[in-house]
N, C-alpha and C positions, 0 to 999 in steps of 0.2 A: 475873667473871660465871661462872655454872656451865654449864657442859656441855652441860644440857639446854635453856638458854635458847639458847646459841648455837646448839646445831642447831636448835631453833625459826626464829631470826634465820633461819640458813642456807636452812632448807627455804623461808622465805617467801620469802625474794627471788629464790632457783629458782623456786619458784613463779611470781612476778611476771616473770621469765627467760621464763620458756618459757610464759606467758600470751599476752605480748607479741610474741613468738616467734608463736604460732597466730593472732592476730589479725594480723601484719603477713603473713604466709603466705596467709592465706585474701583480704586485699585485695588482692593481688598476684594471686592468680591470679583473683581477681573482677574485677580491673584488664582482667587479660589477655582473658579470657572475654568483656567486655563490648566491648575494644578489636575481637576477630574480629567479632562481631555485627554490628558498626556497618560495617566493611569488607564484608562479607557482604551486609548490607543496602544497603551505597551501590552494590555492584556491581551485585544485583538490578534498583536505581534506574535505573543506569545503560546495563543491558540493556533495560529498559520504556522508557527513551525513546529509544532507538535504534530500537525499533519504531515509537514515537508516529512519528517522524520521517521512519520510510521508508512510513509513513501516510498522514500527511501529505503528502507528495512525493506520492505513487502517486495522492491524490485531486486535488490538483494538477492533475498530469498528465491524469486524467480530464475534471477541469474544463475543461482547456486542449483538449480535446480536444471534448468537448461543445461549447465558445463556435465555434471552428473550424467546424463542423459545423453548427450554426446560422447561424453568415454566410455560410456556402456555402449554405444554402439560401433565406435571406432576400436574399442575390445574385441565386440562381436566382428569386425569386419578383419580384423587382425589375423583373428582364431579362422578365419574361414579362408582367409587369405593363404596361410600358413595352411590349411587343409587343402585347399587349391593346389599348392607347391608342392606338396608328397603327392597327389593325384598324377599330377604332370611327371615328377620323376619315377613312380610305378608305370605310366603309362610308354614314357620313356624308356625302361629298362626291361617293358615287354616286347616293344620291338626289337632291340638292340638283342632279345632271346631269339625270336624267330627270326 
């Protein structure tokens, strides 16, 4: 073969070398890039429902706090209710005297 063919030969498969070379380079680090992202992003995820959650708890808490506070006064309205009902039947049973 002559000379000029083998450097042809030569130069193409450098070529082909360091083609392969740039493309296996750039998914690597397109590998890399996309692996931080997704870490990045799950940590993000992972901060937003750490919030949902001490959210949640806190409305919770509200709630439980609200229900409390309602049967404390539907207790109070109960007992008063029930004081009401013996007033009326005293009141009741002083007419029915005179």
């Amino acid at each position: 073969m002559s000379d000029t063919f083998k450097g042809v030969i030569i130069s193409f498969v450098v070529f082909l070398l360091w083609s392969f070379g740039c493309f296996a380079g750039g998914y690597l680090l397109s590998e890399r890039r996309s692996v931080e992202r997704i870490v990045q992003t799950n940590n993000e995820l992972a901060k937003q429902q750490q919030k949902y959650d001490e959210l949640i708890r806190e409305s919770e808490a509200r709630i439980s706090n609200i229900r409390e506070q309602l049967l404390r006064e539907v207790s109070d309205n109960g007992k008063a209710a029930t004081e009401l009902s013996k007033l009326v039947e005293q009141i009741r049973k002083q007419k029915l005297d005179i």
